[in-house]
N, C-alpha and C positions, 0 to 999 in steps of 0.2 A: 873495092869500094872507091867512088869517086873523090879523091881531095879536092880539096876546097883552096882556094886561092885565099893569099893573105897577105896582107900590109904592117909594117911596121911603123906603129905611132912615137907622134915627137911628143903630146903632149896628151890628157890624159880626159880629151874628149872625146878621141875615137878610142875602138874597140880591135885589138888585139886577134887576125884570126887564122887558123891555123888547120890542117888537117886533126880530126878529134879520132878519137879512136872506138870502134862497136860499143856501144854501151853494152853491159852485162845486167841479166834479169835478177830480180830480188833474191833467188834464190841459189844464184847463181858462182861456183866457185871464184874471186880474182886471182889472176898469175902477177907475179912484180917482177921483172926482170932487175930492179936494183934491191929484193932482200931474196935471203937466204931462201933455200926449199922448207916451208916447212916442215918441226917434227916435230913439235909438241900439241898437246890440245888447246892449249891457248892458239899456238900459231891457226892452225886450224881454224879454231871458232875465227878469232879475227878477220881470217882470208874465205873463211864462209866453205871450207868445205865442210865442216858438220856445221850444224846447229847446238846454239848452247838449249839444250833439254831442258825441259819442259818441267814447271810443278804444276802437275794436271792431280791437286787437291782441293777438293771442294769443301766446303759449308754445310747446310742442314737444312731442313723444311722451314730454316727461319727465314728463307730469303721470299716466303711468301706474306712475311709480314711489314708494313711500312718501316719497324727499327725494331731488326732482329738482338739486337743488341739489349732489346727491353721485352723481347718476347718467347724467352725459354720458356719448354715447357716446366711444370711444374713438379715436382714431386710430393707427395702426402707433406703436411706440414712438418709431422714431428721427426720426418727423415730430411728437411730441407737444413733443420735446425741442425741434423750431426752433420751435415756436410758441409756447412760452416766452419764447423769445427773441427772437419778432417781436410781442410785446404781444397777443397775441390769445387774449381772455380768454373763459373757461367756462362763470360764473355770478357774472357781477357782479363786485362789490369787496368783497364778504364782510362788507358794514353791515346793521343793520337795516332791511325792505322799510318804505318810508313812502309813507302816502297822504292825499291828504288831499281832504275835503270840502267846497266851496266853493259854500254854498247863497246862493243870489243873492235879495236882493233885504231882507236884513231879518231873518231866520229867530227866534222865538222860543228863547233858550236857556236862561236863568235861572227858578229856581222850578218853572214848568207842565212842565219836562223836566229840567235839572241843576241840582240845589238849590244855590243859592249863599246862605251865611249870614256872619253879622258878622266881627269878630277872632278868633273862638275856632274858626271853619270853617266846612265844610257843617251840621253840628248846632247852632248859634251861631244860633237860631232871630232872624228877621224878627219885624215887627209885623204885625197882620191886613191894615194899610195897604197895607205893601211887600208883600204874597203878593198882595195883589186888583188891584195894578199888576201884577204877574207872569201876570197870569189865574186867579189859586186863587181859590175861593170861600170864604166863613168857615167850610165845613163840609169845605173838604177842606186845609185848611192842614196843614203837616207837624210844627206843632208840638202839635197835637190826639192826645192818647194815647189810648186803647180802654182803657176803665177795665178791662174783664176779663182784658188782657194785659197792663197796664202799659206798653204802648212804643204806635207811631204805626204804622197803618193806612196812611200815605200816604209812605213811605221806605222805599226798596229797595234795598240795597248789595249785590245778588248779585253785580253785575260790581266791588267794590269802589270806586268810584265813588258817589256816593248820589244818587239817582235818584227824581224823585217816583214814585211806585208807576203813577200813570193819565199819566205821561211818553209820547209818541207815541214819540218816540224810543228808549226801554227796549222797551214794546210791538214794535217789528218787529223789534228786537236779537233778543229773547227770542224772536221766530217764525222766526227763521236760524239764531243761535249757540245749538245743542245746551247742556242743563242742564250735562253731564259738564265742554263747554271753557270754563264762563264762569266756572268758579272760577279757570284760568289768565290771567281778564283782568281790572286796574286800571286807574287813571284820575286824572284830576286837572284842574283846571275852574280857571280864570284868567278872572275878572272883568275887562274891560278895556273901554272906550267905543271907537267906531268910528263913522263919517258914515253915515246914511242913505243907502239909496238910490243907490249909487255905486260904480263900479269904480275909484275913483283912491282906496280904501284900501290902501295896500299890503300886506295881508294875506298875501298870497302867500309861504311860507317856503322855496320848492323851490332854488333856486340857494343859499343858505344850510347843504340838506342836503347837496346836492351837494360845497358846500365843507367842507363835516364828513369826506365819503369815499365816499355813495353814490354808486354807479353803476352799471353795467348793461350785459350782453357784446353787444347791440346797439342799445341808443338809452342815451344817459345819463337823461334825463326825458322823461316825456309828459305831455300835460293833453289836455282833452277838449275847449277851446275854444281855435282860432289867435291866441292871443296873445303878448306875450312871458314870459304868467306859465305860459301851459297853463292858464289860468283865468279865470271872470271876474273877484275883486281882481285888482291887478297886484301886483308883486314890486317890494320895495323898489329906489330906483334903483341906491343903491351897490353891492349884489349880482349884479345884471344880469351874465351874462357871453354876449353874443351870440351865442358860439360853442357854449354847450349850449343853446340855445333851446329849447323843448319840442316837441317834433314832436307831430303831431296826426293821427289815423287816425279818420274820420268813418262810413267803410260796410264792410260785410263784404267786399268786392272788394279793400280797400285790407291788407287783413288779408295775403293772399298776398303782396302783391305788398311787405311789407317786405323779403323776402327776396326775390333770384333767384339760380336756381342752373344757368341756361341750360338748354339743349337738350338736355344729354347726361341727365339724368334725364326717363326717359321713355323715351326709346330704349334705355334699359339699366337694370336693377332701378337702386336707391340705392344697393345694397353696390356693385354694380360697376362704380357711377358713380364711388364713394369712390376704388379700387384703383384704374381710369385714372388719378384727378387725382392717385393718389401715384405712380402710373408715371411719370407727366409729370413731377411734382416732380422725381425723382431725375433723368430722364436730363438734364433743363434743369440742375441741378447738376454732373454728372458736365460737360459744356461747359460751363460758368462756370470751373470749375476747371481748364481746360485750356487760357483765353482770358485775354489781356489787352484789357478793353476798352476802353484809351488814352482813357478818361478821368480826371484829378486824384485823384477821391476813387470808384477802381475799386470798393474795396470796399460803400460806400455801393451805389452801384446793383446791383452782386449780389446786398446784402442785401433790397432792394426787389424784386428779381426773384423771389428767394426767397421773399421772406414773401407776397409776390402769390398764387405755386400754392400755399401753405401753406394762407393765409385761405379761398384757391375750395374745396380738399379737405373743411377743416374744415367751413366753412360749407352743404357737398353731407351732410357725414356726420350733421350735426347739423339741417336742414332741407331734407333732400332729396323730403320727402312734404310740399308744402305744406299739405296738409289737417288736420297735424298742428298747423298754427299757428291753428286757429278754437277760442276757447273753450267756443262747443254741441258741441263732440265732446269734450270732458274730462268725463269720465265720473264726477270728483265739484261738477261744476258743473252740469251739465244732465243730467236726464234722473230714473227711477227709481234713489233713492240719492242726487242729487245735490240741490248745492243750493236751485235754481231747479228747478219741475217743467218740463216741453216747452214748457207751457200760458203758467206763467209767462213762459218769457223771450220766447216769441213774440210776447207780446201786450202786454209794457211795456218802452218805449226804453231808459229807468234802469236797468233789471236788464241787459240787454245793454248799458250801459255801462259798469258796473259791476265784470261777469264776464270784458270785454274787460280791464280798466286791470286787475284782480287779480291776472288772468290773466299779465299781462307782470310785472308787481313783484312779486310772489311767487317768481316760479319765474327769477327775476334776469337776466332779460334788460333790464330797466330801473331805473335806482334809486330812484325817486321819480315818483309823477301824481298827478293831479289830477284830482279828477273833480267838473266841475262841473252843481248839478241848481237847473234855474230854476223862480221862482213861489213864491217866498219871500218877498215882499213883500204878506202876504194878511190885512191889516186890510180886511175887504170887508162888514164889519156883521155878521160872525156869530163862530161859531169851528169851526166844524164841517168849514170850507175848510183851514185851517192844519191840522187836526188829522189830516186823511188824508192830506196831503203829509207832516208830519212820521212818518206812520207808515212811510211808504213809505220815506224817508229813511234812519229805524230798522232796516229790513230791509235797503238796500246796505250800510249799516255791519256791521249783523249778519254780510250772505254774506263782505266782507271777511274780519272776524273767523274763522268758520266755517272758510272759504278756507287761513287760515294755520295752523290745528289741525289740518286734512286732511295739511296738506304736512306741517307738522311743525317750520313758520319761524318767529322772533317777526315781530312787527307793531310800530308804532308809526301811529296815526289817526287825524289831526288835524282838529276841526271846526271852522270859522269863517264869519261870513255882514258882510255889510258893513251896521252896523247892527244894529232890533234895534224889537219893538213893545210897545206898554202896554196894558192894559182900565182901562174907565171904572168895571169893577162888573157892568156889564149881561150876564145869565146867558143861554148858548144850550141851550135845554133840547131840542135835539133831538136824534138817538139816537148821530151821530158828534159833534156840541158835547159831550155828555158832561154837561153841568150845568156847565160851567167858563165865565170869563171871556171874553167877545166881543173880540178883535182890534181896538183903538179906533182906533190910528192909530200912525206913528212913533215911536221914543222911542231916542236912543244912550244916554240915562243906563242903561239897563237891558239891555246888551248885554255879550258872553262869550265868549271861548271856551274849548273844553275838549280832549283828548285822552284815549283810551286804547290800553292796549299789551297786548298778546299775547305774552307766554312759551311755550314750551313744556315747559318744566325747571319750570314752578310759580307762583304768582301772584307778580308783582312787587313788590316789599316797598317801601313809603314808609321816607323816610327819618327819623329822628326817634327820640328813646329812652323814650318813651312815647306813648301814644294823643294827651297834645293836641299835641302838638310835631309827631305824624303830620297829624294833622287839617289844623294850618297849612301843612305840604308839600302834602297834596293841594288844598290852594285857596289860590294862590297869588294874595295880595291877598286883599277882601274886600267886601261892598257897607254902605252907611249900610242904618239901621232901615226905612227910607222906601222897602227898594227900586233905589236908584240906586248906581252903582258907586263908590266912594272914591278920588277918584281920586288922592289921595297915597300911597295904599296901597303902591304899585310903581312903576318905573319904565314898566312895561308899562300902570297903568292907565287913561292918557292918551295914550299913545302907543303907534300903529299899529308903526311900525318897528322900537320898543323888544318887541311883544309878538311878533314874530318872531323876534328875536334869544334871547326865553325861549326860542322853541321850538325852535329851533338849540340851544341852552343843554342842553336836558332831552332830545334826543336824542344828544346828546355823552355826558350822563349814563347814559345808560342802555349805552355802552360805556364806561364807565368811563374815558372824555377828558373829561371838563370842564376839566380845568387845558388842554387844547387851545384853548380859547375865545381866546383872545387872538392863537393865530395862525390861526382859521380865520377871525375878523371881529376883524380888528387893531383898527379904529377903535370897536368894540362902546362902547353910552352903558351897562351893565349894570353898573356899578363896580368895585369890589375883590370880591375871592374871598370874603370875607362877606357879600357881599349876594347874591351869586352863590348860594354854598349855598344861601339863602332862597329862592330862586327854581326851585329844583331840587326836585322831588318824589321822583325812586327812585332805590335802590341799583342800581348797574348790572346788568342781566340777559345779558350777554355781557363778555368780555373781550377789549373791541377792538376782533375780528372773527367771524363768524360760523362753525364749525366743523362 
């Protein structure tokens, strides 16, 4: 390869430029000559020789209706009634679908994709210093105005969020989520430091959501890697509840086979697979009630007997066509009209991982996953490598988004990566590098994470009673001039466990439970209800529950 000739700047108008090194394809494993070989599956995922797997589980015939959410099928009335009363639930627990993103290995989030700025917010502009540690060049910093417009070329608040304009991750939002729904989506970015390189950040917020109130009428959570978080981070210890652990669905085989509904579909349409099992219900009732079965607590096992043929009915009326549970046959995820074209989801894992995990937390069969995408660890000499992963990224975040304007559900989408990288300056001037800063190496000082949420009723309102007091809500914490996160700024900005309890925090919020905080994480380190507030970005976009 031919090097490029390079200059050494005095001052922080010119551009930095250096030989850059091959860039590496999306799929493609990176080598570091300054970390170890890997040998665990973290290292792995992070350095992209495997993929973190896939939850390729799907939904139900309900994704053919505007809000599946409100269009289960029915069962006879007077068996709707005992399943009520045997807990066998429809469509979740009526909270906000949360998902979250768990990019392994490092993932660039501050400046080159979500502007993080001083005390005063995102706009509370950096030095040239701090933007060229971020990867911005001196000629694309975002405090640079366009004298013939008066405002900055390189700031994009479409999704209310603010966004560097040439962001990888805005870039594939914007090639998923439709112009019409991004005005229904905000956002809010938390500065917080995180280890390098590692899955023992406990990043992980899922049991946290759970204990807020998601849930989901057949799996409580999933993640896309067999851990105990459903992720690569792991989940703080104290949350841990073994008994929702994240189930994990890897190939399209395993998709079916969540549900079974025996033999008797198949030999008989589904409607009149439904009508036997409520045949059966009743006569098995009609003898219950004519029998003492001379056990102590008779009625306890009657009710078990009952809610037994109950669940089999439900479960036949509601998944008796398994084919209804593949997310390629939902007709606004795959295909002409949908999200993904054929082409797309055939031909990359991420999007069929994606369109699986959407697929199940959206339409409430689950209440929270995880969807973990490796190869985020890509300081490899250039920048041109990061930047097509992050665009890729950009677009399962997108189809999520997209995903829940279809249906008609809010969202909540949380991004975090364990760690976080710096540029030395050195510019990759090739056509995916962009003219941006080269990927130098590690760096937690310069690490973040962010959210954004999905209404449907209209964009979610920060809290605050004018624009700066807003400002401060959407950027919760702040980073120094130089770049690096402050780390007194929050209790979150130095602490991993404390920045999942924000985010526990600001999904409570957004049902209008924050005063819940103390009993959903009694021992919470977030303090009194005043610092709380602080840490809280929106007015609530639901009341409670979900309707």
């Amino acid at each position: 390869m031919k090097k490029k000739t390079y200059s050494f700047a005095n001052n922080n108008t010119s551009k930095v430029r250096r030989a850059v090194q091959k860039a590496h394809g999306k799929d493609e494993p990176l080598f570091h000559n300054d970390h170890a070989r890997p040998v665990t599956r973290r290292d792995f995922i992070a350095q992209g020789f495997c993929a973190g797997a896939g939850v390729l589980a799907g939904a139900s015939v309900l994704s053919l209706f505007a809000n599946p959410r409100k269009a289960m099928a029915q069962l006879s009335p007077d068996l709707e009634a005992l399943k009520q009363g045997c807990g066998i639930a429809t469509q979740g627990a009526g909270k906000i679908p949360f998902i979250v993103f768990d990019l392994a290995g490092g993932v660039n989030m501050a400046g080159s994709n979500v502007l993080i700025g001083g005390r005063g917010g995102q706009l509370d502009f950096l030095s040239a210093q701090g933007y060229s540690r971020q990867g911005l060049p001196a000629d694309m910093l975002p405090s640079i105005a366009n004298p013939e417009m008066g405002i900055s070329d390189f700031i994009n608040t479409e999704l209310g969020l603010a966004f560097h304009s040439d962001s990888g991750f805005l870039r594939g939002i914007q090639d998923k989520l439709s112009v019409t729904n991004r005005a229904n989506v905000n956002g809010a970015v938390i500065p917080a430091r995180s280890e390098n390189d590692t899955g023992n950040n406990p990043h992980n917020p899922m049991y946290g959501i759970n204990k807020a109130g998601a849930d989901g009428s057949l799996l409580t959570l999933i993640g896309s890697r067999n851990s105990d978080s459903g992720g690569n981070s792991v989940a703080p210890l104290n949350l841990i509840d073994a008994g929702k652990r994240p189930t994990k669905v890897d190939r399209p085989s395993d998709v079916t086979g969540l549900v079974d509904t025996g033999d008797l579909v198949g030999l008989l349409s589904q409607e009149d697979s439904v009508a036997v099992m409520e045949s059966i219900q009743r006569i098995s009732d009609m003898k219950l009630d004519r029998v003492n079965t001379q056990i102590t607590t008779d009625e306890v096992v009657k009710d078990l007997v009952r809610c037994g043929y109950v669940k089999s009915a439900d479960i036949t009326d509601r998944f008796g066509d398994p084919t209804t549970l593949n997310p390629e046959l939902d007709p606004l995820i795959v295909g002409e009209g949908g999200i993904f074209t054929q082409e797309e989801f055939d031909g990359d894992r991420e999007f069929q991982k994606t369109a699986s995990v959407m697929k199940l937390v959206m339409n409430g069969f689950a209440g929270a996953g995880t969807i973990t995408m490796g190869g985020y660890d890509y300081h490899v000499g250039n920048r041109a490598t990061g930047e097509v992963r992050d665009l890729r990224a950009g677009r399962c975040m997108g189809a999520c988004l997209e995903y829940a304007a279809r249906l008609g559900v809010p969202l909540m989408m949380y991004v975090c990566s364990d760690g976080s990288v710096f540029s030395n300056g050195m510019i990759d001037d090739s056509v995916n590098g962009r003219g941006k800063g080269v990927w130098t190496g590690d760096n937690s000082s310069t690490a973040g994470s962010f959210f954004l949420v999905y209404n449907p009723n209209g964009t979610p309102q920060l809290l605050g009673a004018d624009a700066l007091e807003q400002a401060r809500h959407q950027q919760i914490g702040y980073m120094r001039m130089d770049g690096s996160v402050e780390t007194a700024a929050t209790p979150a900005a130095n602490n991993v466990n404390l920045l999942v309890e924000t985010v526990v925090l600001n999904y409570l919020a957004l049902h209008g439970e924050q005063n819940r905080m103390s009993e959903v994480l009694p021992n919470n380190g977030l303090g009194n209800s005043t610092l709380m507030d602080s840490l809280t970005a929106f007015e609530p976009i639901v009341n409670g529950t979900i309707t």
